[in-house]
C-alpha positions as CSV (number, residue, x, y, z in Angstrom):
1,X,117.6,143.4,99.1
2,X,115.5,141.5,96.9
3,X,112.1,143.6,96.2
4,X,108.9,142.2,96.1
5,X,108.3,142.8,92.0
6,X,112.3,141.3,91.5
7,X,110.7,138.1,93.6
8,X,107.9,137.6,91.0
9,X,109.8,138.3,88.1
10,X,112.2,135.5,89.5
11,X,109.2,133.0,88.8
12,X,108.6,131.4,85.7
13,X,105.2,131.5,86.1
14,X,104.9,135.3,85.8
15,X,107.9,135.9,83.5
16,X,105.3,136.9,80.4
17,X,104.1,139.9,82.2
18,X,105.3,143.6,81.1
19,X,106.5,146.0,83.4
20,X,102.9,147.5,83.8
21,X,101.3,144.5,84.8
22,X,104.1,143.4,87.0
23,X,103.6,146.8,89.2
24,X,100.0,146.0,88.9
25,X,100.7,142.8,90.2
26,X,102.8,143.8,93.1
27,X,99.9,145.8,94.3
28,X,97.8,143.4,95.0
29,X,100.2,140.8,96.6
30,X,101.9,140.3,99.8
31,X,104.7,138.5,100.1
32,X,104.8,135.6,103.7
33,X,107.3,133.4,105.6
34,X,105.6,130.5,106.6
35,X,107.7,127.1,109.3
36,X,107.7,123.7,108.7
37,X,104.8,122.5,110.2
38,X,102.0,125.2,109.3
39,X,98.6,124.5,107.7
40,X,98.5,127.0,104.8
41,X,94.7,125.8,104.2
42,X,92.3,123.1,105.2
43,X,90.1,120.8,103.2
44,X,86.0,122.6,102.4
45,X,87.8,126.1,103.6
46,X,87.3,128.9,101.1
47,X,89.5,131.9,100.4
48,X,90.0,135.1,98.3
49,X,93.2,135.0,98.1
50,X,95.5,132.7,95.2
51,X,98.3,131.1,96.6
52,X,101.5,130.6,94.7
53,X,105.0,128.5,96.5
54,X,108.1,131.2,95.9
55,X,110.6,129.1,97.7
56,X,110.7,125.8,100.2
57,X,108.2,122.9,100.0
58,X,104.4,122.2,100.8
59,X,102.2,118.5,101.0
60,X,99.0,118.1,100.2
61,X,96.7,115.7,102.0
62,X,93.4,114.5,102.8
63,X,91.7,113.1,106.0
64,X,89.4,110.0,105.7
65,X,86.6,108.8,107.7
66,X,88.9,106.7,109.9
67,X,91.2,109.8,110.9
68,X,94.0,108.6,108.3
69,X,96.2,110.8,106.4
70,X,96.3,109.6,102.5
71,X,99.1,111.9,100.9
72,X,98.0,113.2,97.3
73,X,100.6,115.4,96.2
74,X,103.8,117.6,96.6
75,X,103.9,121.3,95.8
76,X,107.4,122.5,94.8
77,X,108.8,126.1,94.4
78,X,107.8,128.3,91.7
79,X,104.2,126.6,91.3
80,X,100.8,127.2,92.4
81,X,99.0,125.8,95.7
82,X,95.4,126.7,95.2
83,X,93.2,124.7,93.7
84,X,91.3,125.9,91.1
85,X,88.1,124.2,89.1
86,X,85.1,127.1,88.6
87,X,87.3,130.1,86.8
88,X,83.3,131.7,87.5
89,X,83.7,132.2,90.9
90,X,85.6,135.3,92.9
91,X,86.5,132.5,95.9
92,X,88.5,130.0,95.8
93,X,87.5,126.3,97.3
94,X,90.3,124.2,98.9
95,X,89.6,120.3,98.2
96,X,92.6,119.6,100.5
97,X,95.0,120.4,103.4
98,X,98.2,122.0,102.5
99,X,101.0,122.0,104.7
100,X,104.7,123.6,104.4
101,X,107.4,120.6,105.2
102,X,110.3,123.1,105.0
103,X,110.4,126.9,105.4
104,X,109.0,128.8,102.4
105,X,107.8,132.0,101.2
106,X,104.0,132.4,100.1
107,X,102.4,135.3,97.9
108,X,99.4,135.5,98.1
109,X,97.6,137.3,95.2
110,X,93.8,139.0,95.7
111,X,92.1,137.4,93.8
112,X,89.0,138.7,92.4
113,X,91.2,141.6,91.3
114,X,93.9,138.8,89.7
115,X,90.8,137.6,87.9
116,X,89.8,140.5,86.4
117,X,93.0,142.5,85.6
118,X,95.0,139.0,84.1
119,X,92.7,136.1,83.7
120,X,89.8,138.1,82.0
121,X,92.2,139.9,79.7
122,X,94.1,136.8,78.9
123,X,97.2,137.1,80.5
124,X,98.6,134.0,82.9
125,X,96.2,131.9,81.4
126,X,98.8,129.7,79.1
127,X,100.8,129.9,82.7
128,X,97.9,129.0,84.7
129,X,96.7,126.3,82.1
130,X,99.9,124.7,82.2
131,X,99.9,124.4,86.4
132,X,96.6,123.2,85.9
133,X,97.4,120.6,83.7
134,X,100.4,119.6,86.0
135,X,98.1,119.2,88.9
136,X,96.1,116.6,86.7
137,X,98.8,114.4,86.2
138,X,99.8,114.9,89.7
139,X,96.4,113.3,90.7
140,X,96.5,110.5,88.0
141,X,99.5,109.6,89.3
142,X,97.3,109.4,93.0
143,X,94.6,107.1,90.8
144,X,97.4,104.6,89.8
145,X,99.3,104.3,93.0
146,X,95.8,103.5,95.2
147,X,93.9,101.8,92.6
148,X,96.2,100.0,89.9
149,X,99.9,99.8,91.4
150,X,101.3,97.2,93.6
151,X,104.3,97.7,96.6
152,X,106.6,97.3,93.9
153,X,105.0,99.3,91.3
154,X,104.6,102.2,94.1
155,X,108.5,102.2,94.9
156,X,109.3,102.2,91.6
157,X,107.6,105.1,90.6
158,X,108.8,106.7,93.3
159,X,112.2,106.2,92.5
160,X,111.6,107.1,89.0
161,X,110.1,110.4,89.4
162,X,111.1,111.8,92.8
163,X,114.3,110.2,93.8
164,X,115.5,113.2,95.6
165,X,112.3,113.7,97.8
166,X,112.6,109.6,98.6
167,X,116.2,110.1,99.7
168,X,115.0,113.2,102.0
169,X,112.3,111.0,103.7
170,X,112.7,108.8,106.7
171,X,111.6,105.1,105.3
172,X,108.5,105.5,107.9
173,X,107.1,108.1,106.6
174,X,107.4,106.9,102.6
175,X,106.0,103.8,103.6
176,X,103.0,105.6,105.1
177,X,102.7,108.0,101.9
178,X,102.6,104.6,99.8
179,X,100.4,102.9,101.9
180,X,102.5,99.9,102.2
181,X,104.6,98.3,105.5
182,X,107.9,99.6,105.9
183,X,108.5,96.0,106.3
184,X,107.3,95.7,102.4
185,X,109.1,98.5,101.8
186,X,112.4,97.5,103.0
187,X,112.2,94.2,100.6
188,X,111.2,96.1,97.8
189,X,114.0,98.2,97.6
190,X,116.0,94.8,98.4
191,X,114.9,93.2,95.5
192,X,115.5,96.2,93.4
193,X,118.5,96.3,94.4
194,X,119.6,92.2,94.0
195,X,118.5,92.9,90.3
196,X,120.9,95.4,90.0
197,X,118.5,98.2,88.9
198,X,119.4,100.1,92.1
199,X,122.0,100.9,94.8
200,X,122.1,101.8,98.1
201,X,125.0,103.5,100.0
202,X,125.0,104.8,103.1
203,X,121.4,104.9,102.8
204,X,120.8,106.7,100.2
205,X,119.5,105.4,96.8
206,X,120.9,105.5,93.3
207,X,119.0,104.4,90.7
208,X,121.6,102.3,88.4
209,X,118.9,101.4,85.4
210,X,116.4,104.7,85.4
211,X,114.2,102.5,82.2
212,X,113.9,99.1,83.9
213,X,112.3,101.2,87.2
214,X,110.0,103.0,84.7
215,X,108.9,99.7,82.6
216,X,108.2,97.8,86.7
217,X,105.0,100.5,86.9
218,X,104.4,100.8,82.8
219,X,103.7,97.4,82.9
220,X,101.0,97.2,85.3
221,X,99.0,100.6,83.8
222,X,99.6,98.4,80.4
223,X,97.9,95.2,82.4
């Protein structure tokens, strides 16, 4: 059986540690099995403790003023859930909901003590940088597909950059994610597929020309 120190080592993110700090590390984290469906955190909540994805697959989301769901992100294994933007403080402030769409397995790391025993003396910080830095694209990405892209722009991003999540998804629901009518939706990928950058069999998409999906939503940050 897989011990809880194996577990981290498994992750990328923690791979530069040396044995010390990986038993030190181990003590203060606990390792949790969280079902589809669960709300890991909500939006203005605060914690103490840093959340990192082992396995399975989370969302992140917000709630507007009309009671409407606007998707921002998706948090796969092997990365970090919390959000983190004063390195100051010894709590951490969610500006989102996260919730698990498939069974995973959450550590959860104290951490005031992570702070001082790695952050402070410079260790994880190139690791924590570089999920930082992901989770700023990840929300540039948000900026262009609500302010700047169109339907067709949205889809093809989409298809570009997550294929296998758009294949997992009922249409419905990636309509809703986009913000567009799964009417719109449905001739998108229609016309995508006429002009033979795509296929679809069975109901699943390939994507036949991966640079002619990229240069549809290139073109319009380029506008």
């Amino acid at each position: 059986m897989q011990t809880l120190k194996d577990l981290i080592q498994s992750q990328i993110f923690f791979q530069s540690l040396e044995e010390k700090d990986l038993d030190l590390l181990v003590s203060i984290s606990t390792l949790h099995n969280y079902e589809e469906g669960f709300i890991l955190h909500y939006e203005n909540s605060t914690s103490s403790e840093l959340l990192f994805l082992v396995t399975g697959l989370a969302r992140a989301y917000k709630i507007d003023k009309h009671e409407n769901e606007i998707f921002l992100y998706y948090i796969y294994e092997d990365s970090l859930i919390s959000e983190l933007s004063d390195l100051k403080s010894s709590a951490l402030y969610a500006y989102s909901n996260v919730e698990i769409i498939e069974d995973a397995q959450v550590l959860k790391i104290n951490y005031k003590k992570f702070k001082e025993c790695f952050l402070d003396k410079n260790l994880l910080c190139t690791a924590l940088t570089s999920e930082i830095l992901k989770r700023s694209q990840q929300l540039q990405s948000l900026i262009n597909r609500e302010f700047i892209f169109d339907a067709v722009s949205k889809v093809s991003m989409m298809l570009c950059d997550d294929l296998e999540m758009f294949n997992k998804l009922k249409r419905h629901d990636i309509a809703l994610m986009l913000h567009i009518q799964p009417a719109t939706l449905s001739r998108v990928l229609k016309r995508l597929k006429r002009n033979g950058i795509i296929d679809i069999i069975h109901g699943e998409v390939i994507v036949k020309e991966q640079e002619a999906l990229r240069e549809i939503y290139k073109d319009k940050l380029d506008d």
